[in-house]
C-alpha positions in Angstrom: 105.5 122.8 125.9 106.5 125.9 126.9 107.1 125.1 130.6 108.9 122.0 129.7 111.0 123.9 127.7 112.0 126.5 130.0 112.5 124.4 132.8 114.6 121.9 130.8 116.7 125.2 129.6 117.5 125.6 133.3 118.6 122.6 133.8 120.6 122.7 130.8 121.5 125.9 132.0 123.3 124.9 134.9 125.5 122.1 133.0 126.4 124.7 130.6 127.4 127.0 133.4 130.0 123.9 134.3 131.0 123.6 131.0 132.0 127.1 130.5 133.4 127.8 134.4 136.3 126.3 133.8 137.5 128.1 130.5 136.4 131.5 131.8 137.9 131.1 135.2 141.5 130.5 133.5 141.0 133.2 131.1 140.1 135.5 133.9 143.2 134.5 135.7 145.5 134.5 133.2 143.9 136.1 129.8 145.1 133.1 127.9 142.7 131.2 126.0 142.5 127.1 126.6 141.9 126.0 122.8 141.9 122.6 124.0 139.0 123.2 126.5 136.8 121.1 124.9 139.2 118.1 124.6 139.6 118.1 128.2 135.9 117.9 128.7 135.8 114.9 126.4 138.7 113.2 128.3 137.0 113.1 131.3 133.9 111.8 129.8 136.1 108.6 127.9 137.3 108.9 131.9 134.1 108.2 133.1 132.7 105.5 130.6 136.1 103.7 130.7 135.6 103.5 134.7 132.0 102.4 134.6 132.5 99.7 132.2 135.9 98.2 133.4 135.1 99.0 137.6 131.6 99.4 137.4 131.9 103.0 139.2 128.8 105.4 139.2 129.7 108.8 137.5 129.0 110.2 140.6 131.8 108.6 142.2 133.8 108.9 139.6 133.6 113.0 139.0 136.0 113.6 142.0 138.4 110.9 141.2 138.5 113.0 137.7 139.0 116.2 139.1 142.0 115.6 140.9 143.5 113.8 137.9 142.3 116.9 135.6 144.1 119.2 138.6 147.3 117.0 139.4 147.6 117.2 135.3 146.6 121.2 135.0 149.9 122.0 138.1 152.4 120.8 136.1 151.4 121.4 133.1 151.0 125.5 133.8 154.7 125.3 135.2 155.3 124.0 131.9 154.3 126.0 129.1 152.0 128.9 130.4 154.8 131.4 132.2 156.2 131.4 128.3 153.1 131.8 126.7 152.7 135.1 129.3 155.6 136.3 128.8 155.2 136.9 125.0 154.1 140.2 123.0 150.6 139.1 122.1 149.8 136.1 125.0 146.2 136.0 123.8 146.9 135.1 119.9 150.0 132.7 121.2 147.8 131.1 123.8 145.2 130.0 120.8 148.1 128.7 118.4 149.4 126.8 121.4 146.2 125.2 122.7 145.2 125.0 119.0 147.7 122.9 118.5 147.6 120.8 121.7 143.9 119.9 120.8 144.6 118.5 117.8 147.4 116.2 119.2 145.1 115.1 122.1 142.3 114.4 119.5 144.8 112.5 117.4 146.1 110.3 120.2 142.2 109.5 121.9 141.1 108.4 118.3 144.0 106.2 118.0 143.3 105.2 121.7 139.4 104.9 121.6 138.6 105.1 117.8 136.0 106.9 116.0 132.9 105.1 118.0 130.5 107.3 120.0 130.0 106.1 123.4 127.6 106.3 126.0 126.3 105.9 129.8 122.8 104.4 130.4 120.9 107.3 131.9 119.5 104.8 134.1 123.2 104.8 136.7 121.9 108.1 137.9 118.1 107.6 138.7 115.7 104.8 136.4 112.7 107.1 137.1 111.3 110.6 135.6 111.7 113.0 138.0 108.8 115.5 138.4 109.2 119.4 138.7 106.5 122.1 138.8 103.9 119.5 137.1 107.1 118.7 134.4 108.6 115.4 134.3 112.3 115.3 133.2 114.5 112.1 133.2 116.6 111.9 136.6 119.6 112.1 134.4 119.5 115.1 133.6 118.4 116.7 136.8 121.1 114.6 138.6 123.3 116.5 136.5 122.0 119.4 136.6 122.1 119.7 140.4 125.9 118.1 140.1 126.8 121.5 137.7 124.8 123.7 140.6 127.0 122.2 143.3 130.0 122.5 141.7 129.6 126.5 140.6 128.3 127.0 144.4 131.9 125.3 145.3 133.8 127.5 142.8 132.1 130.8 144.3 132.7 129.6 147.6 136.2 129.1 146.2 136.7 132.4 144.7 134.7 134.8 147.7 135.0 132.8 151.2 138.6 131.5 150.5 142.2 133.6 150.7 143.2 131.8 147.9 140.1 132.8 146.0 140.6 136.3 147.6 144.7 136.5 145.7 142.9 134.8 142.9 140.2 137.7 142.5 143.4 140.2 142.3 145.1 138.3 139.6 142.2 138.5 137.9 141.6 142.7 138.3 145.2 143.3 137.9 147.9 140.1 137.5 151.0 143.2 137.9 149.6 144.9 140.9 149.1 141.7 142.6 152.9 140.7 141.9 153.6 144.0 143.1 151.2 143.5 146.4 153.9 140.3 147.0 151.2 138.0 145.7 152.6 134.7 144.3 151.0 134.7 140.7 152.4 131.6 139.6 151.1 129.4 142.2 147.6 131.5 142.1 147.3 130.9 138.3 148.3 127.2 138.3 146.1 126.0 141.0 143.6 128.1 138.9 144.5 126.5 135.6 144.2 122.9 137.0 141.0 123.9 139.0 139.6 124.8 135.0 141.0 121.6 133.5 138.8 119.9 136.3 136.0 121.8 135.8 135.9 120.9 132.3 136.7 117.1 133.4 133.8 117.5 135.2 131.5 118.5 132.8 132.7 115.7 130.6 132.0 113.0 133.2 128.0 113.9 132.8 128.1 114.6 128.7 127.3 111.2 128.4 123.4 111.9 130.3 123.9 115.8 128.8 124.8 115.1 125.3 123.8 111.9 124.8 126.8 110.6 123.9 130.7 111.4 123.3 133.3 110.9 120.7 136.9 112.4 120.3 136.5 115.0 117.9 133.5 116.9 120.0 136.0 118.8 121.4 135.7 121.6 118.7 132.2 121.8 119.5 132.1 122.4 122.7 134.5 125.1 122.4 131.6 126.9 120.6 129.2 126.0 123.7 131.7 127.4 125.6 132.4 130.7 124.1 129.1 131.6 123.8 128.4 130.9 127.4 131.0 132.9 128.6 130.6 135.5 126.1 127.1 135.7 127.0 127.4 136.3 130.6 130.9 138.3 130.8 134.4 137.4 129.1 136.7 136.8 132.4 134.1 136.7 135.0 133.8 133.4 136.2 130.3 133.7 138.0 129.0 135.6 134.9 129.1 132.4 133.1 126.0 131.4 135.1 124.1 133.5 133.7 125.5 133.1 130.5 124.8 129.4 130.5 121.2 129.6 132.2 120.3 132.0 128.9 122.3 129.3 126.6 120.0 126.7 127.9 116.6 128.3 127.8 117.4 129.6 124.5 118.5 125.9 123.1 115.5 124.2 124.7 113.0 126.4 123.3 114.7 126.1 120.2 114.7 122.7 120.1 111.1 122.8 121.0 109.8 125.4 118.6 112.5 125.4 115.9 114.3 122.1 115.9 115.8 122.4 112.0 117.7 125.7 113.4 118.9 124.4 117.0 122.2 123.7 116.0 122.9 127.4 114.5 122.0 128.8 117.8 125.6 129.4 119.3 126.8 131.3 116.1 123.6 133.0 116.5 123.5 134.1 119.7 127.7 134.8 119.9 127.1 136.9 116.7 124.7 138.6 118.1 126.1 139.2 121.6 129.1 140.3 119.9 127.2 143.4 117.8 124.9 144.3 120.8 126.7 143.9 124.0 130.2 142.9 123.3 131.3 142.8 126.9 128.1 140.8 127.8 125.6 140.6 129.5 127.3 141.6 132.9 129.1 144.6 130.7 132.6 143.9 132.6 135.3 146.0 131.1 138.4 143.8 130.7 141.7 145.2 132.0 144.7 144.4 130.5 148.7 144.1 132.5 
């Protein structure tokens, strides 16, 4: 049980690692913090039942079609309202009355759109079979998923290390008024960054259906939790350090649920809590640095 458990956590792991990417990458970039994270992530799973019950398309073809959406909406929508929120006295405490506020609009309108039904994908669209690893069999959904969240962290490093854009991107994140200094443009930097997050997150939601067994429009709130303890975990405003914060998420919830099932669903207060008192800059013990 053991095994199953800690194999299972690391493919947990990895999704988690997707669905915290996103949020960590834009509060990296811009130190803001995307209260409406979560609600994203559950748009683009409504995204991805709505296209594979009225087009019949696969999730996996239907996770890049969501992303560009997610980043077509995130460019605009940075040009928008973010250059105000940054431009305020405290843009951290704004940034979570804002998003606060957007979340609870966007959950208002997708209940009124899709109601208070939880939906779901059959597991079977991405494989009918177990798939076996290490003498462990785990259902295909979840690896599918699994090595979908692995792909798309390798693309984001790739993004962020191998790219000039990534390489600009990297010195927002250190220092956002030295790089305006350096003649870098932050606004375009930090908008393709924000909609990049946004489809991150859509991402994620596209397989929460296999992940999470199934999605409604309030579960935004609670993977905003998931999310800041992943990132928390691994390192506040490191993008990468939310692999490892996610990896540890999912062992910890999979042996959890395999040893302790009654106390699963405490363990992101637990383990933010206690991140928080013992390592407070996590487990990567980054030092934020503030314009």
């Amino acid at each position: 049980m053991l095994a199953y458990a800690l194999l299972a956590g690391v493919i947990f792991g990895l999704y988690f690692s997707l669905v915290g990417m996103g949020l960590n990458l834009v509060f990296g970039v811009m130190r803001i913090v995307n209260l409406a994270h979560g609600d994203v992530l559950m748009l683009g799973a409504f995204a991805a039942f709505w296209l594979f019950n009225l087009l019949g398309l696969p999730p996996l073809a239907a996770a890049p079609i969501v992303f560009v959406v997610a980043v077509a909406i995130g460019w605009p929508l940075y040009f928008l309202f973010v250059p105000r929120l940054l431009r305020a006295r405290d843009p951290e405490m704004l940034s979570i009355i804002f998003f606060f506020g957007l979340s609870q609009v966007v959950v208002a309108l997708a209940t009124i759109a899709f109601g208070t039904n939880e939906r779901s994908i059959p597991g079977r669209v991405l494989g009918s079979g177990p798939v076996h690893i290490l003498g462990q069999s785990y259902p295909a959904a979840w690896v599918v998923s699994g090595a979908v969240s692995a792909a798309a962290v390798v693309l984001v490093t790739l993004y962020l290390y191998r790219t000039r854009l990534g390489t600009t991107t990297r010195a927002v994140m250190v220092h956002r008024e030295e790089a305006l200094a350096t003649g870098i443009d932050v606004h375009r930097v930090s908008a393709i960054a924000f909609g990049v997050g946004l489809g991150l997150a859509a991402v994620a939601g596209v397989f929460a259906p296999f992940m999470m067994g199934s999605v409604r429009p309030a579960m935004g709130a609670d993977i905003n939790i998931t999310s800041f303890t992943v990132i928390v975990i691994g390192s506040l405003g490191n993008p990468l350090g939310t692999v490892l914060g996610g990896i540890v998420y999912g062992i910890a919830l999979m042996v959890m649920q395999s040893y302790f099932s009654s106390w699963a669903n405490l363990l992101p207060y637990l383990l933010l809590i206690g991140i928080l008192l013992i390592r407070p800059t996590g487990l990567l013990g980054r030092t934020l640095r503030h314009a």
